[in-house]
N, C-alpha and C positions, 0 to 999 in steps of 0.2 A: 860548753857554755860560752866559754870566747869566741866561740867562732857565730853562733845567735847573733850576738853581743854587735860584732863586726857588719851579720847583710843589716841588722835593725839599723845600725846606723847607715849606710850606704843604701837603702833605700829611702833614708830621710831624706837624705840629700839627691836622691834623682825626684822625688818629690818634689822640692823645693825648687829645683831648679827646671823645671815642667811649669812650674806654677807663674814663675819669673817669666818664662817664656812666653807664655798665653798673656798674660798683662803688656808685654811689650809687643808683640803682635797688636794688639787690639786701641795701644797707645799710636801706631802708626797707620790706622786708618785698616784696619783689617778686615776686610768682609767678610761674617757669618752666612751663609749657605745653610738654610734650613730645609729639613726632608717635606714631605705632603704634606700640604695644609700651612706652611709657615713662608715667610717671605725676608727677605733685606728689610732691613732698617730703615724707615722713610728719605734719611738722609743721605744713604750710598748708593738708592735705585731709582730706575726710571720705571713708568705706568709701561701696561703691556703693549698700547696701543703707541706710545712714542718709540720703545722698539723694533717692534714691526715696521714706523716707517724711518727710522734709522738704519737699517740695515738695508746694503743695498742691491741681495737677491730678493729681497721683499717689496717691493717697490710696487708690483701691479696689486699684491693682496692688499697695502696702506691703501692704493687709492680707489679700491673697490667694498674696503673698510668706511672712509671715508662720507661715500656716496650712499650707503648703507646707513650712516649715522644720520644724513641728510634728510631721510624720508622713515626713518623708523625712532620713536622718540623715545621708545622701553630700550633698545637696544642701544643708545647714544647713554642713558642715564647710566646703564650697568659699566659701559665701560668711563663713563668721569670717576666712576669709584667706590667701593664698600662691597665688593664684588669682586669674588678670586676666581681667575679662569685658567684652562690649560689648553693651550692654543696651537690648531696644527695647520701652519705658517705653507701653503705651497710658493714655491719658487718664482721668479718669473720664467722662466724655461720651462715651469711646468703649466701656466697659465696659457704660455703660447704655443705651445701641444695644444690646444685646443680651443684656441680663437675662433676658427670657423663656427665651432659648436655652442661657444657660449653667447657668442651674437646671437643666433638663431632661438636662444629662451626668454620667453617670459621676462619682468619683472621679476615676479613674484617666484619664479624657478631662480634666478637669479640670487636673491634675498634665501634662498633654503640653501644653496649650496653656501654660500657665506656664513649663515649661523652654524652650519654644518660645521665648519671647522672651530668653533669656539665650545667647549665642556665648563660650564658654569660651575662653581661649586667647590670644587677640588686645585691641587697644585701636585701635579704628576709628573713627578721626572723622569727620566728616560728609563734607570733603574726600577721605579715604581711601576712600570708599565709593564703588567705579566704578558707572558704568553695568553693569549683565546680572551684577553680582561674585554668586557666591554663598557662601552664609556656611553653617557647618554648627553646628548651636545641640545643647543639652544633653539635648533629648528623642529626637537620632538623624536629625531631620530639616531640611534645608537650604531657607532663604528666598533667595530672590534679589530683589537690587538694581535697580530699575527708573528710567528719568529721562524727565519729561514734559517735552515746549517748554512753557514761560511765555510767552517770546516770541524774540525775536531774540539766538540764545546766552545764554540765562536757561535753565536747566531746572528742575523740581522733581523730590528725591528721593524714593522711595519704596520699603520693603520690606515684602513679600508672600510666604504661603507657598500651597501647593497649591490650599488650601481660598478663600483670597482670590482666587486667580486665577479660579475655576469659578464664583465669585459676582463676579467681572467690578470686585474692590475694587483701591485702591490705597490702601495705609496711608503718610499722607505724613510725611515724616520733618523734625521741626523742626529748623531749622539753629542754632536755640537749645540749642545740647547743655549738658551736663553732665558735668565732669569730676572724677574722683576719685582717692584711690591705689590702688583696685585695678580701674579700669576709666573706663568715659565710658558714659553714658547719653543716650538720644536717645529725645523721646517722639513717640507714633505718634496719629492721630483716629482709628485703627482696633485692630482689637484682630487679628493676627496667626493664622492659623490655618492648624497641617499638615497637615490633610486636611478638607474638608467634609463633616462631622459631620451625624448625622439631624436634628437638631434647628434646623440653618443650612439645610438645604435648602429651606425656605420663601421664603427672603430668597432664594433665584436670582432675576434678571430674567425677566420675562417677553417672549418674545419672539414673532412674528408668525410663525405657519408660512409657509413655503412653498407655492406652487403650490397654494393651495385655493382649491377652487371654490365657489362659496355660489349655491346651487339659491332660489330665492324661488318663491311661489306664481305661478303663471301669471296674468296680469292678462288682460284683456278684449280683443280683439283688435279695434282700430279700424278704422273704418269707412273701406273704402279710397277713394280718391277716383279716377275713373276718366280725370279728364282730364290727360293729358296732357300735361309744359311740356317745353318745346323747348332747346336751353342754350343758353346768351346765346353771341354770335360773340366767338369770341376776336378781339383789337383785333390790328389789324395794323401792322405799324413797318417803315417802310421801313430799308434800310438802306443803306450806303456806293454798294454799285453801284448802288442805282435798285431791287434787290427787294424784295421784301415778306416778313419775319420774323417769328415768331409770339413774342409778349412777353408774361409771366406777370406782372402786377402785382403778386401777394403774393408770388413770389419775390423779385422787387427792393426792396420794401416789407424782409424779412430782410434782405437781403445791406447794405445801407446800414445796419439796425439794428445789425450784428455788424461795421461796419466794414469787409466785404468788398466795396461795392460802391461805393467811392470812383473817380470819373474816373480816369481817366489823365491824368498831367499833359502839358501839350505838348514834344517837344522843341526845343531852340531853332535857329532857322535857321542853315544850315550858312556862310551868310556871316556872320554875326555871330562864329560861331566864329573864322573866318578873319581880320577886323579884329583879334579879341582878340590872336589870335596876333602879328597883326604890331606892333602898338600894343605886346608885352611883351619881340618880340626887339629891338625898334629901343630901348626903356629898357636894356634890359640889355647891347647895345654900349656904348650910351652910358655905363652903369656901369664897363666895361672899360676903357675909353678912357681917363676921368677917373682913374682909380687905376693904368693903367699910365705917364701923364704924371707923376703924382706919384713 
């Protein structure tokens, strides 16, 4: 009963001083980090779009955000505000991967790849983001969630849309997110794309056909030699009974190389069994004996 007595009170008091704890946290300015669907407090976060162009790998996606807000007036209003998004941020290294290719589109190819990266709706942190999830984005078309081994229960994230998957990419996703009050931002070393565009079909791998056959010039047909060799006698190994067996020396040469052709080990003589036995029931009378005296 004293000892109840004793954790009830010593758990008061870690109680109590847990509770003290979080207040004075929160007295010093402490920012709450909320899971999917919740954000900072208006007062300790910035919008998603002053993020993005504060940070300074993000520099080409701000000013192609920007230019996008300039000529789209549904996608300028969502991001002033009332509107949580989950934004996947490529790089500029990953932007300039593929400058050749993004001059060469459209407007309006241009405007898809850019909603492309923004997920309306939701707040997805890195954690939240399953393996195979798929996410449906602002330009109408859904990336999905991809995780590689690292190593041993390590994976890496990655989201990817149509056109990543046909060029064989994985855009990986920093686990250095960013969070805001009207969203979380995660940047990618790729630049995200909903369909494989004419101008990305260069960049497929190239791969090795199939089944081809490669014809060469006929060379000169050498001079045959007429004589004759005979095949060496295969070696002969007797065996258990007294006969004679035919033994392939590169086979056993393998089978020891792969571990397969390790002896057999001997079994042990059936009297030796026999002593053991008796040597372990004569102990363990005598174990019997001594503890039913007692």
């Amino acid at each position: 009963m004293k000892l109840f007595f004793i954790t009830l009170t010593l758990s008061l008091l870690a109680t109590g001083f847990s509770l003290k704890t979080v207040a004075k946290t929160n007295e010093l300015g402490g920012s709450n980090f909320l899971r999917a669907g919740s954000r900072r407090t208006e007062e300790t976060c910035d919008s998603v779009k002053k993020i993005i162009c504060s940070l300074q790998n993000t520099v080409t996606f701000c000013e192609m955000v920007e230019e996008l807000e300039a000529t789209n007036a549904e996608f300028s209003e969502k991001l002033s505000g009332g509107t949580t998004f989950t934004v996947f941020a490529p790089t500029n290294e990953a932007f300039g991967n593929v400058t050749e290719q993004l001059d060469q589109l459209s407007e309006k190819e241009k405007e898809e790849i850019i909603l492309f990266h923004f997920n309306e709706g939701s707040v997805m942190t890195y954690e939240d983001l399953e393996c195979t999830m798929t996410l449906m984005s602002l330009s109408g078309d859904t990336s999905r969630t991809k995780c590689r081994r690292k190593s041993v229960g390590v994976y890496a994230k990655h989201q990817r849309g149509s056109g990543n998957e046909k060029l064989e990419q994985f855009p990986r996703i920093d686990s250095k997110s960013k969070e805001a009050c009207d969203g979380i931002i995660h940047r990618l070393d790729h630049v995200m794309l909903p369909s494989l565009y004419k101008p990305f079909k260069e960049l497929m791998p190239e791969k090795e056909p199939d089944n081809v056959i490669i014809i060469d010039e006929p060379e000169e047909e050498p001079e045959t030699d007429t004589t004759v060799s005979t095949p060496a006698e295969t070696p002969q190994v007797p065996d258990n009974d007294g006969l004679t067996t035919t033994e392939d020396p590169t086979i056993s040469m393998e089978n020891s190389a792969e571990g397969g052709g390790e002896p057999e080990k001997k079994k042990p003589p059936i009297g030796a069994l026999g002593i053991n036995l008796i040597i372990f029931s004569t102990l363990l009378l005598c174990f019997v004996f001594v503890c039913m005296r007692r």
